[in-house]
Residue, then its C-alpha position, 0 to 999 in steps of 0.5 A: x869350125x871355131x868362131x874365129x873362123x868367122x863361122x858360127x858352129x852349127x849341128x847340121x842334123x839333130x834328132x831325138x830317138x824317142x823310143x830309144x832314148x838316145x840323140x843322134x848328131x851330125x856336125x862339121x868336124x875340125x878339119x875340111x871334108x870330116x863330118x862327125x856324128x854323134x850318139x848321145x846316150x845322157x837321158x837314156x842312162x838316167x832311165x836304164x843306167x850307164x851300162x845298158x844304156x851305153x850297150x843301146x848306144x853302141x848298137x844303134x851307133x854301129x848300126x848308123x855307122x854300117x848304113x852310111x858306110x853304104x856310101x861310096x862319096x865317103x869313108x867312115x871311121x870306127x867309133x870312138x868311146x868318150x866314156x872309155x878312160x885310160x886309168x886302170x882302176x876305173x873303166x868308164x868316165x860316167x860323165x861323157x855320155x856319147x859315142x862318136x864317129x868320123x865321116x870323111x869325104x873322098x873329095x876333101x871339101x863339106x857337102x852339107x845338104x848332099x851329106x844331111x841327106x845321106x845322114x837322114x836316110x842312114x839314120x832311117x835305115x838304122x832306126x827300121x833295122x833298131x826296130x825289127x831287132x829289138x821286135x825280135x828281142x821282145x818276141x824272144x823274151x815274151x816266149x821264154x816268159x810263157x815257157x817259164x810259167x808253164x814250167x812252172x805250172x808243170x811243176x805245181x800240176x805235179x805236186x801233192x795238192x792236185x794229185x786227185x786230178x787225172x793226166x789228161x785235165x793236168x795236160x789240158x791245163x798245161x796247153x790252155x793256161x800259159x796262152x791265156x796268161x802270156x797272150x801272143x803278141x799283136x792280138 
């Protein structure tokens, strides 16, 4: 929608993803019937750095782009990369900061409130999913954390300085220690 159109362009949907750092649009696109959503990942590359937060972005996109698939009112195309350059010497441009996706209706015309609708539920569903992942991910790395630290405190029971120390203490030490240094998670 351009202004000379006599129409002012307007972002249907804006919401920023605080945990995840990223911002999430939905517009009107060009043409009648396409919307376009947008992931933006600018402030979060300023925290993690462009790769890990350009991988964060691509998850949650296709995560937001699997949920409004769900809807039969209307196709989704596959997501764009801005950053992706067509130069070989250089991979990413590091200045386009987000990804990007078409939703088109079946019946060729906007439906803006129908669409904000479906868009906020989506995003919704996205952002449970985003958390139950990544609930998971943080689950995993604390386990291979303590599971490290008791390696490690393996290693040292078994070493010269606490030969004096019988098996039975060496293995107690082993099970008691690592839950108190890395304590489950939640209590």
């Amino acid at each position: 929608m351009t202004a000379e159109d006599g129409e002012s362009y307007e972002v249907l949907v804006e919401q920023r993803l605080g945990r995840q750092g990223l911002e999430v649009k939905l517009d009107r696109g060009f043409e009648d019937s396409v919307y376009c959503v947008y992931v933006e990942f600018d402030g979060q590359a300023g925290r993690v750095g462009f790769t890990a937060a350009h991988r964060q972005a691509e998850e949650f996109c296709a995560l937001l782009n699997a949920q409004l698939a769900r809807h039969s009112r209307h196709s989704i195309g596959e997501i764009e990369d801005a950053s992706r350059t067509g130069d070989r010497r250089r991979r990413r441009n590091l200045e386009l900061t987000y990804l990007a996706f078409p939703v088109v209706t079946a019946d060729g015309r906007h439906h803006d409130d129908a669409m904000k609708e479906e868009f906020r539920v989506a995003l919704l569903r996205a952002g449970q999913q985003w958390d139950q992942a990544q609930a998971r991910a943080d689950t995993r790395r604390h386990a291979s954390r303590r599971d490290a630290f008791r390696e490690r405190l393996g290693a040292l029971l078994a070493g010269d300085a606490y030969r004096h120390m019988d098996d039975t203490t060496k293995e107690r030490l082993l099970e008691e220690i690592p839950p108190l240094a890395h304590p489950p998670r939640g209590r």
